[in-house]
KEDO-111161 format. One record per residue (C-alpha): x, y, z; residue number from 1. Coordinates in steps of 0.05 Angstrom, whole numbers, m for minus. Example, Ala and Ser with C-alpha at 12.3 -4.5 7.8 and 13.67 -1.06 7.14 Angstrom:
! residues 2
(pt (246; m90; 156); 1)
(pt (273; m21; 143); 2)
//
This chain:
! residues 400
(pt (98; m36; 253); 1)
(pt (105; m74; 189); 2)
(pt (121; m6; 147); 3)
(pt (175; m53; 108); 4)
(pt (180; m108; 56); 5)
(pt (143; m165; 86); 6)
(pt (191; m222; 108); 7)
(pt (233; m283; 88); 8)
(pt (168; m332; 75); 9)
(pt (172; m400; 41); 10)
(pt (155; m394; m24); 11)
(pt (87; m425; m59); 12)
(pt (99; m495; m67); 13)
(pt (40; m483; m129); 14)
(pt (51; m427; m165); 15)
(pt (m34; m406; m197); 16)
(pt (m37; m352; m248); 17)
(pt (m40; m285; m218); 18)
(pt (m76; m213; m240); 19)
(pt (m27; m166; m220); 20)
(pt (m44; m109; m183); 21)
(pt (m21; m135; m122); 22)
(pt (m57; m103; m61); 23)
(pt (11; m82; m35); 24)
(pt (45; m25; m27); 25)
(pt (29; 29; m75); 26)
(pt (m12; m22; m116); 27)
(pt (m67; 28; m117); 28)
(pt (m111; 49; m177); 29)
(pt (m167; 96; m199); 30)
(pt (m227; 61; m229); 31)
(pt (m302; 71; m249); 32)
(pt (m350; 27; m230); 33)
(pt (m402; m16; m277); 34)
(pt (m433; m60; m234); 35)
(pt (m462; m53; m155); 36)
(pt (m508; m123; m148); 37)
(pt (m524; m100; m77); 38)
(pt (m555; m33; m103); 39)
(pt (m592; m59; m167); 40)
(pt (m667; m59; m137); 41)
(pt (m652; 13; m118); 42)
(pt (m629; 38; m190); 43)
(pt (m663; 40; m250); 44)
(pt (m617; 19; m311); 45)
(pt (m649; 4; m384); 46)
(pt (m648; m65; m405); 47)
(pt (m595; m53; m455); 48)
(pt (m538; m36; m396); 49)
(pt (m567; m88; m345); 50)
(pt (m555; m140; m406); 51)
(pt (m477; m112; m405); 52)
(pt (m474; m112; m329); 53)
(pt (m491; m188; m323); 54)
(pt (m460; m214; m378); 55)
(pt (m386; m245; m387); 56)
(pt (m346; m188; m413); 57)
(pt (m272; m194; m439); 58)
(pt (m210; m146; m424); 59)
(pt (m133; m146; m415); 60)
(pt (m96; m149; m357); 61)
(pt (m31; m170; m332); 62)
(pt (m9; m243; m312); 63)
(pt (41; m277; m285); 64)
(pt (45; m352; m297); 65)
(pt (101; m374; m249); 66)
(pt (157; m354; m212); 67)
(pt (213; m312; m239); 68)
(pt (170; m307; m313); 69)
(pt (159; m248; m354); 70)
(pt (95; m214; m342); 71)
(pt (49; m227; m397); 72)
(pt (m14; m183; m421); 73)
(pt (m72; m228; m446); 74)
(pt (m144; m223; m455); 75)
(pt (m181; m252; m387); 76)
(pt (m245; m261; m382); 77)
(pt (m281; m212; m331); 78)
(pt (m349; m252; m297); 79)
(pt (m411; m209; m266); 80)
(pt (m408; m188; m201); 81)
(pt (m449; m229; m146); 82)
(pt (m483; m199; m88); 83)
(pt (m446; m136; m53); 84)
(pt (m391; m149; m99); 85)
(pt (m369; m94; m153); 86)
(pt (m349; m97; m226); 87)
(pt (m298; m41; m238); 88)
(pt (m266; m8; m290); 89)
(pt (m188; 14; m273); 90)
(pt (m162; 76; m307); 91)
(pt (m97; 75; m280); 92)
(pt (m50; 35; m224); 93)
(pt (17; 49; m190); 94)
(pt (71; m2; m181); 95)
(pt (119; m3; m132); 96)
(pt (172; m55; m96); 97)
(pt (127; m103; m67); 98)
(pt (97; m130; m137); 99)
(pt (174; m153; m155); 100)
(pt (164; m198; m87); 101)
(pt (98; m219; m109); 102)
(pt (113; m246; m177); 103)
(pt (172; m287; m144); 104)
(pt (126; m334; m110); 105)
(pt (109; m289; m32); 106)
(pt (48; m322; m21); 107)
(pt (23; m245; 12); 108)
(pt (45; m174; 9); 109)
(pt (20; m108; 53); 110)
(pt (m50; m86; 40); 111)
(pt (m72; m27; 3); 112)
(pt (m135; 21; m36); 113)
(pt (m161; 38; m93); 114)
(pt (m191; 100; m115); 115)
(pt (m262; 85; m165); 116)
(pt (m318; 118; m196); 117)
(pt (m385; 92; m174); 118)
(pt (m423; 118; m233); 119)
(pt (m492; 84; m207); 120)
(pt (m490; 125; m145); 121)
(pt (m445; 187; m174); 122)
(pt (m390; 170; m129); 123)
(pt (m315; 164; m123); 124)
(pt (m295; 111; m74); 125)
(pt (m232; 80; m46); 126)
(pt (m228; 10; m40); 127)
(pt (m178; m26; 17); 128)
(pt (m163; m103; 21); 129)
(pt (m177; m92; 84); 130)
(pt (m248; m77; 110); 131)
(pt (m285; m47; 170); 132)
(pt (m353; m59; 197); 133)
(pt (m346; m17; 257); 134)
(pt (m389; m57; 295); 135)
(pt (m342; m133; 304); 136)
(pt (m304; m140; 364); 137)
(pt (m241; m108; 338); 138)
(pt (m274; m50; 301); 139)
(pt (m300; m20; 368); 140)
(pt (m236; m41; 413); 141)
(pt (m192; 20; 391); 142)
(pt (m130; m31; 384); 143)
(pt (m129; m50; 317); 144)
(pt (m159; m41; 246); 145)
(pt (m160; m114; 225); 146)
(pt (m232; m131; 227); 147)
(pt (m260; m189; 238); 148)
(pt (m321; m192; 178); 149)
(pt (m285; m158; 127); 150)
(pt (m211; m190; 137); 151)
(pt (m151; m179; 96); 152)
(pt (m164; m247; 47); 153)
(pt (m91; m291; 32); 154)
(pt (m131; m345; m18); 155)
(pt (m130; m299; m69); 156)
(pt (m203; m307; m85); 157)
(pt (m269; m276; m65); 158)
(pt (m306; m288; m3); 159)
(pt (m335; m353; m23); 160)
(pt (m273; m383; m53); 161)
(pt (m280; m367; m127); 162)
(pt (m252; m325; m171); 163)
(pt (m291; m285; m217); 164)
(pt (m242; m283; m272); 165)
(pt (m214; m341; m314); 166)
(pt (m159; m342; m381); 167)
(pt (m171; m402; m431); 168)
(pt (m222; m434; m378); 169)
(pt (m164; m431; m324); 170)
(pt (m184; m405; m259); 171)
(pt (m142; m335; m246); 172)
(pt (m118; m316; m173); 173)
(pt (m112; m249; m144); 174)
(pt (m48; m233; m98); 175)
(pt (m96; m212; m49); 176)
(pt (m170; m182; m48); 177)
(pt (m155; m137; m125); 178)
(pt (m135; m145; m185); 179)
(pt (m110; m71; m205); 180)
(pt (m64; m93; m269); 181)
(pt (m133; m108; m308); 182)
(pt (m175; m67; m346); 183)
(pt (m232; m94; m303); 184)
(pt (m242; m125; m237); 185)
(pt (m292; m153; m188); 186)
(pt (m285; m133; m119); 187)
(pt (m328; m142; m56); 188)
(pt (m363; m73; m50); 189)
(pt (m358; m78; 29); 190)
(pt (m283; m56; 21); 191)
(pt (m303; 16; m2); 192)
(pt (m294; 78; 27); 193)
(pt (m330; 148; m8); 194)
(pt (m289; 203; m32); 195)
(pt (m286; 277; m55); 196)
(pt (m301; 271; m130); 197)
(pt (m258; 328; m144); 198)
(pt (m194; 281; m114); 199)
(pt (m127; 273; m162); 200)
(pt (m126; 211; m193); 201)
(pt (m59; 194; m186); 202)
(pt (m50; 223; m123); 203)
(pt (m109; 182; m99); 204)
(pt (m71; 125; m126); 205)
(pt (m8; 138; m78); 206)
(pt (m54; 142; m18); 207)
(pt (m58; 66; m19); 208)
(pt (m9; 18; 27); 209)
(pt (59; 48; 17); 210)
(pt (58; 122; 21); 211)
(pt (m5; 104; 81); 212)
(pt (21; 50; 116); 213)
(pt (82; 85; 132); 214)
(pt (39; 151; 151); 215)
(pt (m7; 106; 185); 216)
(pt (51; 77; 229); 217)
(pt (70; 141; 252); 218)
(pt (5; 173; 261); 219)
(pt (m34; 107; 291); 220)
(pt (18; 57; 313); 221)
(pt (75; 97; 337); 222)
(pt (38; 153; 356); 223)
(pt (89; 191; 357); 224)
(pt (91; 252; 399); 225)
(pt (97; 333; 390); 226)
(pt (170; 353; 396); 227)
(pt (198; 275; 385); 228)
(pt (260; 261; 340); 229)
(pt (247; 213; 285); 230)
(pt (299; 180; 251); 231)
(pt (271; 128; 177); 232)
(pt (307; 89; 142); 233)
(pt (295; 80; 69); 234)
(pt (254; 146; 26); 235)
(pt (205; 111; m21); 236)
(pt (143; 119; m15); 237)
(pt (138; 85; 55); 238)
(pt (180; 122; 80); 239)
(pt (160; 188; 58); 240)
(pt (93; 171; 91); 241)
(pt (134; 157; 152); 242)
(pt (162; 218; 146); 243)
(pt (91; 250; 129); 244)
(pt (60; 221; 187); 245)
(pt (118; 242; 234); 246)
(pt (116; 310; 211); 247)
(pt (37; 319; 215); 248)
(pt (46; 297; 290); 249)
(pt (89; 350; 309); 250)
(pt (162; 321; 307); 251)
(pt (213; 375; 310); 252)
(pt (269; 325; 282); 253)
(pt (255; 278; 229); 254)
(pt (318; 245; 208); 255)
(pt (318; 211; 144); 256)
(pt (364; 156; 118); 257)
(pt (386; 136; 41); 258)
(pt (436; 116; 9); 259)
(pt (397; 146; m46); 260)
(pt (426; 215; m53); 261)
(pt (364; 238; m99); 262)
(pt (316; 228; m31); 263)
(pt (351; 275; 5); 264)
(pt (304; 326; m34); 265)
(pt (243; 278; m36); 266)
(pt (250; 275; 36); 267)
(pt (254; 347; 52); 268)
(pt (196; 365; 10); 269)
(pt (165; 319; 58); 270)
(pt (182; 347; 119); 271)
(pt (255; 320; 140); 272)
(pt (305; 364; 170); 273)
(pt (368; 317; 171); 274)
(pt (389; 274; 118); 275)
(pt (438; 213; 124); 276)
(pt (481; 180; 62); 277)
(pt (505; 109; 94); 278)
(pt (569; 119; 33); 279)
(pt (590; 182; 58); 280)
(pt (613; 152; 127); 281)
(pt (651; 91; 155); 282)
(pt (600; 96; 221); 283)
(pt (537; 46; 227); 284)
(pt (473; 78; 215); 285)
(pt (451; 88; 287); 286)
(pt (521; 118; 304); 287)
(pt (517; 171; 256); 288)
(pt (435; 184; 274); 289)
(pt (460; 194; 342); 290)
(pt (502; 244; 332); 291)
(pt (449; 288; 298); 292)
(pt (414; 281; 355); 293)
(pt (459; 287; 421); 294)
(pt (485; 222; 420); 295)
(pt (421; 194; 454); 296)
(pt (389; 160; 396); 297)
(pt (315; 180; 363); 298)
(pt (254; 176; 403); 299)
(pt (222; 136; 346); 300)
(pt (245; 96; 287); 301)
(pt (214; 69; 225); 302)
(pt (262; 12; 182); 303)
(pt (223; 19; 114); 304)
(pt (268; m21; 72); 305)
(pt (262; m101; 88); 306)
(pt (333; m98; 99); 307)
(pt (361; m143; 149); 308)
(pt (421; m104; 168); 309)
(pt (386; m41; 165); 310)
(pt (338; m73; 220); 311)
(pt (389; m84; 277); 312)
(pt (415; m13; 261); 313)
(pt (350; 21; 259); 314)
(pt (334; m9; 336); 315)
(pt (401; 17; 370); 316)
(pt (386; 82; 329); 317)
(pt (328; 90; 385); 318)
(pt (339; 119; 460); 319)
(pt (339; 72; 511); 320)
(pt (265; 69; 555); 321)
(pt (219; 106; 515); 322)
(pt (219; 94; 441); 323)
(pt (186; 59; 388); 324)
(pt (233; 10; 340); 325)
(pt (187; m17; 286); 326)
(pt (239; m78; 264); 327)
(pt (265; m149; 287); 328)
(pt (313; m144; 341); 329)
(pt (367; m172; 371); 330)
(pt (358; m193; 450); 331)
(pt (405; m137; 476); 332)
(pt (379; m80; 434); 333)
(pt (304; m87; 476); 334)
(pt (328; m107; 549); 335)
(pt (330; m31; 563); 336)
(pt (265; m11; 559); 337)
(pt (252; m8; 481); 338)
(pt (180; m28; 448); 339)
(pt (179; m61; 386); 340)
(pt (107; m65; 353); 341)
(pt (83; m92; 285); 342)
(pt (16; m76; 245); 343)
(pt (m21; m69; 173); 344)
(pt (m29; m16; 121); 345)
(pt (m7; 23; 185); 346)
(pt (m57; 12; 235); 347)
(pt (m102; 56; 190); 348)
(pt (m183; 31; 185); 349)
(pt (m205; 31; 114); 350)
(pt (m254; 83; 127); 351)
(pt (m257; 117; 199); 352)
(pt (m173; 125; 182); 353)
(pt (m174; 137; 110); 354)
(pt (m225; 182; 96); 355)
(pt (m186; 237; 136); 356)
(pt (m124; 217; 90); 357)
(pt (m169; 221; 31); 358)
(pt (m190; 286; 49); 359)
(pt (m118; 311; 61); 360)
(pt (m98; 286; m4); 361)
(pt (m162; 320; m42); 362)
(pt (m146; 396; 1); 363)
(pt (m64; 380; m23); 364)
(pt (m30; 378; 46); 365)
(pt (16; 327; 25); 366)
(pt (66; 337; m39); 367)
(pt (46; 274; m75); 368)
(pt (68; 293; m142); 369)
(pt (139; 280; m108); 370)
(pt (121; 212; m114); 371)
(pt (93; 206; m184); 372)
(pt (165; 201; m225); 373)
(pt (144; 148; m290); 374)
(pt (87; 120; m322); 375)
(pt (75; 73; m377); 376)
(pt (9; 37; m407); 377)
(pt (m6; m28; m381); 378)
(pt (24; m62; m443); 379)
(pt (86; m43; m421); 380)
(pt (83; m72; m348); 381)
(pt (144; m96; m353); 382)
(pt (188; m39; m368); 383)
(pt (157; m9; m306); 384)
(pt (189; m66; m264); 385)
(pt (251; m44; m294); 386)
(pt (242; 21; m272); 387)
(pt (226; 7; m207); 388)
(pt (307; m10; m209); 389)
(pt (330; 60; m227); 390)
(pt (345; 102; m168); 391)
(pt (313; 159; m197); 392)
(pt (239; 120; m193); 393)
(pt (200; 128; m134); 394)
(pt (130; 102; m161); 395)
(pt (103; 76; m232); 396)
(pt (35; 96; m254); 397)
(pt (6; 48; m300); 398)
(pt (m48; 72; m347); 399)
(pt (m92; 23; m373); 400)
//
């Protein structure tokens, strides 16, 4: 169900400048917004701010020039907005796995939201890569949350192939639809979703790809059932929406795997019951998940690491017939009745889906602050990659 790194892809045979603020993973940020073209014969602004809204404005953000260089932070120049597109202003980010894969040439990474003030209308929105019109063919089929207007976009630019921000003249290039590691941003204002304006900001900020994609797979995807057994492997913040997502649909065993002794505690305060250290054993994985659960394998499992190994082992952790293995496979491992099923940001719609996380974040029912373990300002971007190593780090909120 795609809850892990994304795969072994060629790399970029061009490398373009990229904003970071990857829409990946955990790439989320909090953010006011300046500028709603779409909304400006509605609202009345004096001629002094409409003069500020439309003009070229200049801010810092974070670039990377090629693959395998340092992250730089540089003054970029920021463009207006064109119709139903959105000049924000991030307050802060958070930084997680998948920007290390993007700044080493992956021409794509998962998608994710972003949590903004829309001061012209007095709202707080989220914003997703990925958008929903409710009305295309896929919107109203039930199957899927990729819609068909408002796609996840791979060029790295806006809908009609430009890019509204530029260094030295030099066209810059978004990972995907945002640019979070920037003071400001443009975004298409189609991708927004309204939220409680009482919502934690850096809690909003973990509600984005990784902590909901992996919630999303169990909730949506897997839809995993009251009374399963769950066994996921890896405890970031993926997983820990995995095991979120179990846990909200009424799994009485929710087994969690790490070689990370420190997420035995993240992942109880989550809602796991069973931990698993791969060092403390000479037993595979799925050997040792079996035993903990009467040596017929999990009902469902989640592989939320990108780890090759880890995927073979997270399959055969699964019952035989009725389960749900969310990895590659090998040929044997599926000829007994096993599904294996992929999807993005979870299966979760950017609004019908994420407004009910939204609201579950704002009322507290999940214990996000277990997630928020460093932050740094933006002009130290990359010491928070090199925290992202430490395996006391399970997300890095940037503050710009």
């Amino acid at each position: 169900m795609g809850v892990g790194s994304p795969p072994s892809v060629k790399k970029l045979h061009e490398f373009h400048p990229l904003l970071l603020g990857v829409p990946g993973s955990g790439k989320s940020t909090f953010y006011e917004e300046v500028t709603h073209s779409s909304i400006r014969s509605s609202v009345r602004v004096d001629q002094f701010s409409y003069l500020i809204f439309m003009s070229l404005v200049k801010y810092v953000a974070a670039i990377c020039w090629g693959i395998g260089k340092p992250v730089t932070v540089e003054e970029i120049q920021v463009d207006p907005p064109k119709a139903t597109e959105v000049r924000v202003k991030m307050l802060c980010a958070s930084l997680c796995h998948t920007d290390i894969s993007s700044i080493q040439g992956f021409p794509y990474v998962r998608a994710f939201s972003i949590l903004c003030f829309n001061f012209l209308k007095n709202d707080n929105e989220i914003s997703s890569s990925n958008g929903e019109c409710q009305e295309c063919e896929n919107c109203v089929s039930g199957k899927t949350n990729l819609c068909q207007t408002y796609p996840i976009r791979l060029t790295g630019l806006m809908a009609d192939n430009t890019s509204r921000m530029s260094i030295r003249g030099q066209r810059l290039h978004h990972v995907l639809s945002c640019a979070t590691r920037s003071e400001y941003m443009v975004s298409d204002a189609k991708y927004t979703l309204k939220v409680d304006p009482t919502i934690d900001p850096a809690h909003a900020s973990f509600i984005s790809c990784g902590f909901s994609t992996g919630l999303g797979a169990a909730w949506k995807e897997a839809k995993v059932e009251s009374g399963s057994s769950v066994a996921v492997f890896g405890l970031g913040a993926v997983g820990l929406g995995a095991i979120s997502g179990a846990k909200m649909m009424g799994a009485t065993k929710i087994i969690g795997v790490d070689k990370n002794e420190m997420k035995r505690q993240k992942g109880e305060a989550f809602g796991m019951t069973n931990f698993i250290n791969p060092g403390d054993s000479a037993k595979s994985v799925s050997e040792l998940v079996k035993e903990l659960n009467g040596g017929m394998g999990v009902d469902y499992s989640f592989e939320c690491t990108g780890v090759a190994p880890l995927l073979t082992e997270s399959l055969e952790a699964t019952k035989v017939v009725r389960t749900e293995p969310i990895i590659p496979f090998g040929l044997t491992s599926i000829m007994y009745g096993r599904t294996l099923k992929g999807s993005v940001f979870g299966g979760l719609k950017a609004i019908s889906d994420l407004s009910i996380l939204a609201n579950k974040c704002q009322k507290k029912e999940f214990p996000l602050q277990e997630l928020f373990t460093h932050q740094v300002p933006l002009v130290d971007i990359n010491k928070a990659f090199e925290l992202l190593k430490h395996p006391n780090c399970v997300k890095v909120v940037i503050n710009m």
